[in-house]
C-alpha positions, -999 to 999 in steps of 0.1 A, spaced: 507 -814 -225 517 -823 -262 544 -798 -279 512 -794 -305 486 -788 -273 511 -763 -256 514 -744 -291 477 -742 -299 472 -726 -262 500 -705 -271 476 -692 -299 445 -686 -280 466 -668 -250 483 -644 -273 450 -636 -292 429 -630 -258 462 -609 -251 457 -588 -279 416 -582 -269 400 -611 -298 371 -623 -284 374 -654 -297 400 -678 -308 391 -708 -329 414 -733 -344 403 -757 -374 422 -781 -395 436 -767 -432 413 -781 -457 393 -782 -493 361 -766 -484 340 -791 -509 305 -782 -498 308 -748 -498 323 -749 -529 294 -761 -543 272 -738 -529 294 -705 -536 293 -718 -571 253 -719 -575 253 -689 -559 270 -672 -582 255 -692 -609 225 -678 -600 234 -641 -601 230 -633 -559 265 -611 -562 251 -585 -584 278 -561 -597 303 -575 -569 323 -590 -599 351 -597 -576 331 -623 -562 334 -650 -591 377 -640 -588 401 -666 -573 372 -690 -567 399 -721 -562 413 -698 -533 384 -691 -516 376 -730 -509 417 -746 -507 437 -728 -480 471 -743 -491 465 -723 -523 469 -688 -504 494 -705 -484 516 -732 -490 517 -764 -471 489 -746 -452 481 -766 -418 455 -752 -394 431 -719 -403 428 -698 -372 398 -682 -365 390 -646 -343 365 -626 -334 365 -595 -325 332 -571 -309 315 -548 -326 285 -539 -307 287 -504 -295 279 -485 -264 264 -456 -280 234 -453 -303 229 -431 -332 209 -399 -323 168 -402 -332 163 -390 -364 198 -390 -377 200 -411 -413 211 -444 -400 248 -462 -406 258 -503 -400 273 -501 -366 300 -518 -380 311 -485 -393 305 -463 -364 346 -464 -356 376 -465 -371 380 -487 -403 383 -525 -389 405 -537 -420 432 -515 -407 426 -523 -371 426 -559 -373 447 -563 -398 476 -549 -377 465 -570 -347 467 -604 -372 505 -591 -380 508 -587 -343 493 -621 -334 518 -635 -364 550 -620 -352 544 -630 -315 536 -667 -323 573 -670 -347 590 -654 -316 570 -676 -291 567 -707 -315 594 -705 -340 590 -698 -380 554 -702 -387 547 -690 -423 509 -676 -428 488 -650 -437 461 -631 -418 430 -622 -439 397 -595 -426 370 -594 -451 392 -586 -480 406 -615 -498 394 -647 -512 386 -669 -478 349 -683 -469 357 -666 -430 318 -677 -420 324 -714 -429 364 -716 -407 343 -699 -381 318 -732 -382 347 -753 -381 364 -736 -358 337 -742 -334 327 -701 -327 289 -707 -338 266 -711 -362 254 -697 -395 221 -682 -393 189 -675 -415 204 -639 -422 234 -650 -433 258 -644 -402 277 -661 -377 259 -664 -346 274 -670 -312 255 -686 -286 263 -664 -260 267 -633 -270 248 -625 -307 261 -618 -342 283 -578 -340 314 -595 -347 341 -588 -368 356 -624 -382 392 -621 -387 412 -656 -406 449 -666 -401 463 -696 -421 495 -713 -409 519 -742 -422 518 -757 -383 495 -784 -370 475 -776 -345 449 -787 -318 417 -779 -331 383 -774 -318 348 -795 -328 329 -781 -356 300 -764 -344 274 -789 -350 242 -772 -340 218 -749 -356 199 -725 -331 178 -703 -353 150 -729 -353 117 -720 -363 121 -688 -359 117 -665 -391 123 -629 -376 152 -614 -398 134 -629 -430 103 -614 -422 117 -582 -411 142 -576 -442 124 -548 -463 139 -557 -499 132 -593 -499 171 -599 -497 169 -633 -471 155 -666 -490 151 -700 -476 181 -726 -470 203 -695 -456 207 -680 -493 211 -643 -490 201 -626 -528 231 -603 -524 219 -578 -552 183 -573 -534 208 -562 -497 204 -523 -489 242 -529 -478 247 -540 -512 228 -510 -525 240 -481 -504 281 -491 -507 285 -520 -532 267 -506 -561 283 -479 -579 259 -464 -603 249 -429 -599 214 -433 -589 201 -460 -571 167 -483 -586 132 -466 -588 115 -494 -575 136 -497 -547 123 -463 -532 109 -464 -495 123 -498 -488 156 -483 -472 142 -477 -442 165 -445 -434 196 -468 -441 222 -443 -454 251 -468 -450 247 -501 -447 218 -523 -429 215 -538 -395 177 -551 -395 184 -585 -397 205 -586 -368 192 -559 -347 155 -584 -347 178 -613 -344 165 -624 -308 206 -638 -300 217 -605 -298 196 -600 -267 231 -615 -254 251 -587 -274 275 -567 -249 297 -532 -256 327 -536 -270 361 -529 -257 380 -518 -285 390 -480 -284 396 -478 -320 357 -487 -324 350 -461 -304 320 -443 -325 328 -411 -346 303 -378 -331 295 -374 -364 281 -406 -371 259 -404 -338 244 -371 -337 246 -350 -375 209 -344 -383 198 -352 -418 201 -312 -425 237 -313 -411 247 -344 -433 231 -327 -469 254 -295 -462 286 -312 -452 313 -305 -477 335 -329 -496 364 -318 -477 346 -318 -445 339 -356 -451 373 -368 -462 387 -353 -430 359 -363 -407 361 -399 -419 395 -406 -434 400 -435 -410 360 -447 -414 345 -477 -434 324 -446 -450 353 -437 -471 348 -468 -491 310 -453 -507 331 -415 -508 314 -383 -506 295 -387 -539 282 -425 -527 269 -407 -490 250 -376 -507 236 -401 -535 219 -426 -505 212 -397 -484 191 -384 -515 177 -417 -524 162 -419 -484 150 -383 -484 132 -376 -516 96 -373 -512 
């Protein structure tokens, strides 16, 4: 085994050690094509108000601009799918968010991962990256071989769905890395377009961002949401999970086994009732830790308002 084999295992054993479900390894490049297509996307207005979409656009397509002398981009997935389902009749939330806030989860597991590959390795300089800085996660994931990008917008994996967490770590050390994923899987089939209430999933794979009930019920931050938009939230308070819940891959979807995912009582069983007479206070301590706190109390009551008006 090459000193370069022996360091990219070293890379996949420590992240299986610290419970990724995944661990892709692609070489550190310009992302040309996507840049193109990020750029007509915004062009054409998809991001809505997400203004911090059109910022650091050179970053989000060269890796050696967020690091220097960047060499491989490491790729990890991490579960999602829970064991427990939200209560019938309760106003419904992105499973994502039924736990603890996975920025602060995995990013403390990508400082792990970091620190255990200098000590095992030797100086590796990089940067781990979860949803919240200028990196095109979805594309490495391609690249990295994990799967492929689907009609809704989302990594899929062949074996086991689409309720992943994608997690990116760039490093100045070559690496072995994996095949692309070459394949598209989604076929003919037309299921998460046809079953997406607002219209939000168009052909070629281009999500309209600003037409997304996610988009609506936590990106947007006006104080009421659009008129014409009423009855197509389908009871989504928080997020949306239609297009991957009819997504017929995630037939293959399995519980998770991260305990800080482990879903908040609150989130699977408060009535509508219980949820319109829950107190600020009551909500900042219930779900300090929670991806809810990013909509705040006043973002909750305004969607729970927006999906209960007659």
């Amino acid at each position: 085994m090459s000193r370069i084999e022996a360091y990219s295992h070293t890379v996949k054993s420590v992240a299986r050690q610290l419970g990724f479900d995944y661990c892709g390894i692609a070489k550190a490049e310009k992302l040309n094509d996507d840049a193109r297509r990020l750029e007509q996307w915004l062009h054409q207005g998809m991001h809505g108000s997400m203004q911090y979409m059109e910022n650091h656009f050179d970053m989000r397509t060269d890796p050696s601009l967020l690091v220097p002398g960047a060499r491989s981009v490491i790729t990890l997935l991490k579960n999602y799918y829970p064991s427990q389902q939200q209560s019938a009749h309760t106003p419904h939330i992105s499973k994502y968010a039924f736990g603890k806030d996975y920025h602060e989860v995995i990013r403390a597991q990508l400082k792990e991962l970091l620190q255990a590959l200098n000590e095992k390795i030797g100086e590796i300089h990089g940067r781990g990256f979860v949803d919240s800085a200028p990196v095109l996660e979805r594309s490495w994931a391609t690249k990295s071989g994990a799967g492929w990008i689907g009609k809704n917008g989302n990594l899929i994996t062949k074996h086991s769905g689409s309720f992943y967490f994608i997690a990116t770590l760039i490093v100045d050390i070559t690496l072995d890395y994996d095949d692309p994923f070459a394949k598209d899987y989604c076929g003919s089939c037309s299921r998460c377009i046809d079953a997406c209430p607002t219209g939000a999933i168009e052909d070629n794979k281009v999500i309209n961002g600003s037409k997304c009930i996610s988009y609506y019920t936590i990106e947007l931050k006006d104080a009421l949401l659009p008129e014409q938009m009423k009855d197509q939230f389908k009871d989504w308070m928080f997020g949306c999970d239609i297009c991957q819940d009819v997504c017929p891959w995630n037939r293959f979807s399995k519980p998770h086994h991260e305990i800080n995912f482990t879903p908040i009582p609150e989130i699977l069983n408060l009535s509508t009732k219980q949820w319109e007479e829950m107190t600020e206070e009551s909500f900042k301590n219930i779900f300090r830790h929670s991806p809810l706190k990013r909509t705040k109390f006043s973002g909750i009551q305004r969607n729970l308002r927006f999906i209960t008006r007659a």
